[in-house]
N, C-alpha and C positions, 0 to 999 in steps of 0.2 A: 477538579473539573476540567483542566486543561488539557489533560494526559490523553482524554479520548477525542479532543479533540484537535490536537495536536496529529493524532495516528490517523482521523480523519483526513484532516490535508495532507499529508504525507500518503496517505492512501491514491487520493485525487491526482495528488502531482506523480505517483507512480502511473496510472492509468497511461494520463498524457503522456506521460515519456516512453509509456511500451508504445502507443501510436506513433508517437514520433520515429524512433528507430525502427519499427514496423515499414514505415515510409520511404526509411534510407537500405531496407532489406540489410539491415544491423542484425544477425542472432543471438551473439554472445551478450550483450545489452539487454535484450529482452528480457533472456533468463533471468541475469540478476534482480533488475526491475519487478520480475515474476515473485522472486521470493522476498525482495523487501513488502512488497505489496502482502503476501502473506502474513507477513512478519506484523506488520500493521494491522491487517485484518483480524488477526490472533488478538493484538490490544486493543481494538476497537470492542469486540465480543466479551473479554475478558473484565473492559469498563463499564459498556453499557448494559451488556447483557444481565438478564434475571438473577445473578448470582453475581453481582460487582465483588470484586475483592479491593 
């Protein structure tokens, strides 16, 4: 029960911090931010979602 919720916050704090360096007109930051965010998004689907594994 942790696992999705775990990728939750990490989801969250990805958000923020694309805003954040969004702020400082950072690019290369973004990106990354962009695909841990996916990364996250993928286990968050993958736990809660209709088909938990």
């Amino acid at each position: 029960m942790l696992t999705p919720l775990a990728a939750t916050g990490l989801a969250v704090l990805m958000v923020l911090a694309m805003g954040y360096h969004a702020r400082r007109k950072e690019s290369m930051p973004i990106a990354i931010n962009a695909v841990l965010l996916i990364l996250a998004a993928l286990v968050m689907w993958g736990r809660f979602g209709p088909h938990a594994f």
